[in-house]
C-alpha positions, 0 to 999 in steps of 0.5 A: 858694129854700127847701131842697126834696127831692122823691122822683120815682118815674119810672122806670117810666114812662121805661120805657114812654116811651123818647122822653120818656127821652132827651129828659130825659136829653139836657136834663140831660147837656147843662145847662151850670153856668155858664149856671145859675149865671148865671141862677139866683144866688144861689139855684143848682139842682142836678140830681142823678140818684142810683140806688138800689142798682145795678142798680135805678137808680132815678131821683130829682130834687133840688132844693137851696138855694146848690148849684152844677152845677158842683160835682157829679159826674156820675153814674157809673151810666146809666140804661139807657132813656138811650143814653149815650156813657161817658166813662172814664180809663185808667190805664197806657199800655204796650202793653196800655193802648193796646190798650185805648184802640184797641179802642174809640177812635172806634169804640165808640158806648158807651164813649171815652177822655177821660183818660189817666195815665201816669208816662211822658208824654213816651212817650205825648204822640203816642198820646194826641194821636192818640187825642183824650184828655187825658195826665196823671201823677196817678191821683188827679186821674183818679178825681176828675175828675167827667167820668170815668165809669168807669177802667180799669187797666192797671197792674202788680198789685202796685197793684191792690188800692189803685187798685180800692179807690180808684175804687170808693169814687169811686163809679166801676165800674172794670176791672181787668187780669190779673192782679187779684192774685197771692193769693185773699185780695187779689183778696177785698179788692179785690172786696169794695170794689167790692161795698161801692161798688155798683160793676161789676167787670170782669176783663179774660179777653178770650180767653173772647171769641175766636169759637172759645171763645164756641162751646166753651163753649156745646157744653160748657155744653148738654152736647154733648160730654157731661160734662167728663172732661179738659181740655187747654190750652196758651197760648204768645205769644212776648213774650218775645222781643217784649216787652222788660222791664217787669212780664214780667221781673221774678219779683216781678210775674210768678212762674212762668215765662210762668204770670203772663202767659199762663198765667192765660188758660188757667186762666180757660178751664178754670174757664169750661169745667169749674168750679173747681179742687181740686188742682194740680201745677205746675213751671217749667223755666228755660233762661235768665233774664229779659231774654228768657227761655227757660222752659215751665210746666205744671201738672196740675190736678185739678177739683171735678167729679173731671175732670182738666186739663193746661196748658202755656205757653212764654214764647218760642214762636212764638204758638198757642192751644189748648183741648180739651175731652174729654167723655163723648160726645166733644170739642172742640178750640178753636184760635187765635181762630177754628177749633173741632174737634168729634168726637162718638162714632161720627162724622168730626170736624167742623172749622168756622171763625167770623168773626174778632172782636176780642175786647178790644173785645167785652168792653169793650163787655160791660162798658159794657153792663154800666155801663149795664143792670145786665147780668152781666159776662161774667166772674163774680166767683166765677169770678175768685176761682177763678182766683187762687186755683188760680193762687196754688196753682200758683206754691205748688207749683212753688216747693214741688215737691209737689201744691198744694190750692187755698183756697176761701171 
């Protein structure tokens, strides 16, 4: 069989022809190598669907001489007239891992877990078995399974930046957890991998996807409330009597108080709801050193816009969320996951309770929607450099004791 290249501009046509789409797409997805291989020796044809720079996803069919199926990587990229089940890998399986693995496991119609590394398997052995994923300890191997389709860490972020890097040069969209990195410049680098990759990028800030939030920042963003003129927020989880050890207790991983943990939440919240930060004023109060800390942190934050902003978290509390927003025309208080408060000028304040979400599982689902359509992420890249950076900031300032400017671009 000569060497045969054929460009099929078909896409369009899928398009318009939705059935005939999923039946091509099951056709190929369910292609077994060694059945071609037996069929065709020795001349092997290989089916490879290669995308034009996401999100055009342009399909193409080639054909070659001595290829074997068997050797090629599935395509990381879905065509989005294609309903497909996302294979992914997790990386880490402390407790958030598993977080992420139950949010979707067997209840997602988009995304599953089939791979799954830890250092420690023996810890995990049962979980993964429950789960119906295989358990490895090698990252690499991970990435270079051609059955992954996407990776999602729940690592420490001192290996971020490397692990980011190395999943978006296998040609693999990757999800990353907070935080993405502790400086501006790193979480640049890790960014601008995924972007030389053609890759999606995801930051898991699952508090933007509590009910409540999702209603916050809609009032905010039509100008309900009027323009932003302050904001306060306040996130304290208890872990640090319920989480012992790890990345928490060591201030190498996690500088400034409960800051690492739950405070890069809050500060997500203000740059979603206000934009980004110009100016901060942060300190950490420290009672009792890990293990099991006794601290707050707060900072006093000052806005691009001119609105100004205080945040507060402690590490040992009982657990409680709050963000509220004072606008020109009145405000918003957001509490826990599911209660919001608004009081408009002149009128009683209205307090309405929304259905409970989980909101890990909706942002993971966004972003296997995101694999698949090309749809933005909830979380823009330029919103998670914002964060770093006012966070860097933050931790120059309590350490410096004097207000901090925030480095942008």
């Amino acid at each position: 069989m000569p060497h045969v290249t054929i460009g099929v501009g078909i896409y369009d046509v899928l398009k318009r022809l939705p059935k005939f789409a999923e039946c091509i797409h099951a056709f190929v997805h369910g292609l077994a190598a060694e059945h071609l291989d037996a069929q065709f020796q020795p001349a092997f044809v290989k089916l490879l669907v290669i995308h034009d720079r996401f999100p055009s996803l342009t399909p193409r069919l080639i054909c070659s001489e001595h290829a074997s199926l068997s050797s090629m990587r599935r395509p990381p990229l879905i065509p989005p007239t294609c309903p497909h089940m996302i294979n992914a890998a997790v990386i880490g399986l402390g407790r958030w891992g598993k977080n992420i693995v139950d949010a979707v496991q067997g209840k997602s119609k988009r995304l599953r877990f089939i791979r799954g590394v830890s250092k420690e398997p023996e810890l995990v052995r049962d979980f993964a078995t429950a789960k119906g994923f295989e358990l490895s300890t090698e990252f690499e191997e991970a990435v270079a399974d051609p059955r992954v389709q996407a990776v999602f860490l729940a690592t420490p972020h001192s290996l971020h930046i490397g692990q980011i890097s190395a999943v978006a040069a296998a040609g693999k969209p990757v999800w990353c957890e907070k935080p993405l990195a502790l400086t501006r410049a790193e979480a640049e680098r890790a960014i601008a991998a995924c972007k030389k990759a053609g890759v999606p990028f995801a930051l898991g800030n699952n508090k933007r996807c509590f009910p409540c939030m999702r209603e916050l920042k809609r009032l905010v963003a039509e100008g309900i409330i009027g323009d932003v003129l302050h904001i306060e927020g306040n996130f304290t989880n208890e872990h640090s009597t319920r989480v012992k050890g790890g990345w928490r207790d060591d201030p190498r991983e996690s500088p400034g108080g409960g800051m690492t943990g739950a405070g890069l939440h809050v500060l997500d919240a203000f740059v979603n709801l206000a934009g980004p930060i110009r100016k901060v004023t942060a300190s950490v109060y420290s009672q009792k050193s890990p293990p099991d800390p006794r601290d707050a942190a707060a900072a006093l934050v000052q806005f691009e816009s001119g609105a100004t902003g205080v945040l507060a978290t402690v590490r040992a509390a009982p657990m409680y969320w709050r963000i509220m927003v004072f606008g020109s025309k009145g405000s918003a208080e957001a509490r826990d996951e599911t209660m919001l408060t608004v009081a408009k000028i002149g009128e009683q304040p209205v307090t309405q309770v929304y259905p409970a979400a989980e909101s890990l599982g909706v942002l993971l689902e966004s972003f296997a929607e995101t694999i698949e359509t090309g749809k933005p992420f909830p979380v823009s890249t330029d919103d998670m450099l914002d964060v770093v950076g006012a966070f860097e900031a933050i931790i120059r300032s309590m350490a410096e004791e004097r207000p901090i400017s925030v480095a942008r671009a």
